[in-house]
C-alpha positions in Angstrom: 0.0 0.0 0.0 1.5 3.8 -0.8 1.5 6.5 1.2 -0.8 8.4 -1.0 -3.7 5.5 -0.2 -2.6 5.6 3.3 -3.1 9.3 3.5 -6.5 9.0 1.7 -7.7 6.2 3.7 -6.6 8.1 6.5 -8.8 11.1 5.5 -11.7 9.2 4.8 -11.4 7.2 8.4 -11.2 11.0 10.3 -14.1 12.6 8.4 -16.1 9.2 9.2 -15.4 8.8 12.7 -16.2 13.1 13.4 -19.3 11.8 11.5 -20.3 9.1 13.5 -19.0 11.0 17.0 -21.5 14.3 16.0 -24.4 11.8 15.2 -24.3 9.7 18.2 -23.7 13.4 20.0 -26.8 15.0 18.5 -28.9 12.0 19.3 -27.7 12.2 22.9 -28.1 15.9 23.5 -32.0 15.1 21.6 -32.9 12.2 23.6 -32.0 14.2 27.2 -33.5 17.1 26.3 -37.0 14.6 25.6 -36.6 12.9 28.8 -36.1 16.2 30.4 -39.2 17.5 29.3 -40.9 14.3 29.9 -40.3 14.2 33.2 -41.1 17.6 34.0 -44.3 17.8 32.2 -45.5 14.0 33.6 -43.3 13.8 36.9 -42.2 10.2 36.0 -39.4 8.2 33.4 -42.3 5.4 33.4 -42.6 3.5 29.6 -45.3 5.5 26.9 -47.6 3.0 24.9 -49.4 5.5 23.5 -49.0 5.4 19.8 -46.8 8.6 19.1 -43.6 6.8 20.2 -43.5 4.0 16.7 -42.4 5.2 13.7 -45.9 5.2 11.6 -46.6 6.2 8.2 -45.4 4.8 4.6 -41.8 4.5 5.2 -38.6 5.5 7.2 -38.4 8.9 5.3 -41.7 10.0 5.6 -41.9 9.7 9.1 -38.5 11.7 9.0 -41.0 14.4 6.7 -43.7 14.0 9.1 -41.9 14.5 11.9 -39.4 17.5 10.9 -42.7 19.2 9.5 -44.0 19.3 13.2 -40.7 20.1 14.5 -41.7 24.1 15.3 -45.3 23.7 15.7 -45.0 20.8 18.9 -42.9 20.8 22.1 -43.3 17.4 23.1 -40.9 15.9 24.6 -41.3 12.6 22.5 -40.8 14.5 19.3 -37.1 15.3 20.7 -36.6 11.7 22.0 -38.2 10.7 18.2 -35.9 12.8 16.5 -32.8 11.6 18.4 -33.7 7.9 17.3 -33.9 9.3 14.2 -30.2 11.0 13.5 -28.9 7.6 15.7 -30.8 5.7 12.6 -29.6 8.2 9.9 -25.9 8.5 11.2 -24.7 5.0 9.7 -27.1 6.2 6.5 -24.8 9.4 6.1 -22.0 7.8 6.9 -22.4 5.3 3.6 -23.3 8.3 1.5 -20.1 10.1 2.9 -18.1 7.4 2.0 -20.2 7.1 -1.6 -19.1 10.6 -2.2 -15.5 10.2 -0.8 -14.8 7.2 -3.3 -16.1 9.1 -6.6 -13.7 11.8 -5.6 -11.0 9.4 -5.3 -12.2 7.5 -8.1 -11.8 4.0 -6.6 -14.5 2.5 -8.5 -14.3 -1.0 -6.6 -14.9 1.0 -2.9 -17.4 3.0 -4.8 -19.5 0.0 -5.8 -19.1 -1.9 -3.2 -20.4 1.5 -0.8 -23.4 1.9 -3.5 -24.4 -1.4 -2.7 -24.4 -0.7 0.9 -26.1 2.5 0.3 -28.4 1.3 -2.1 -29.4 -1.6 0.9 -29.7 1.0 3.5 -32.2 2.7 1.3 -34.2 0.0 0.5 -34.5 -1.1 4.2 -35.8 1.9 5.4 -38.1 2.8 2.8 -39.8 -1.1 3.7 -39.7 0.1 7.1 
């Protein structure tokens, strides 16, 4: 292996681990700011079953549309514990389509493939979901 890949790979393995680090920070800072407001507007951590806490609709993305439509109109505290589930569940989805991106630039059509695939995988899963 060259320096040159070394360096590359090298690049590529920063910008997806500050990815990954942000998105699992975002979700965190979401998710106690919910349970936060949970517990001061209901004075208790106890478990929800109401219906506002699955992900409903057609697919992944347009609960993601549903959800980031509402996000100035409610202040419920399960929208920001929602929302933090979904940049946790969108973190690995941006990290593919980093990567994706990363290889075109590089042109290293065998990791950009092989990524698309992935990517393309991702997609399909959350769209049946």
């Amino acid at each position: 292996m060259s320096v040159a890949s070394r360096v590359n790979e090298s690049k590529l393995e920063t910008i997806v681990s500050y990815l990954i680090i942000f998105g699992v920070a975002v979700s965190v800072v979401l998710e106690v700011v919910g349970i936060a407001l949970y517990y001061g507007a209901y004075g208790t951590l106890e478990f929800s079953s109401s219906p506002n806490v699955y992900i409903t609709g057609e697919n992944f993305f347009v609960f993601v549309i549903e959800k980031f439509s509402n996000l100035f109109v409610s202040e419920s505290a399960l929208l920001f514990m929602t929302l933090g589930i979904i940049v946790l569940i969108l973190t690995p989805y941006t990290r593919a389509i980093t990567s994706f991106i990363y290889f075109s630039w590089e042109k290293n059509s065998k990791y950009m493939l092989i990524t698309l695939f992935v990517l393309v995988v991702l997609t399909i899963s959350l769209l049946l979901h």
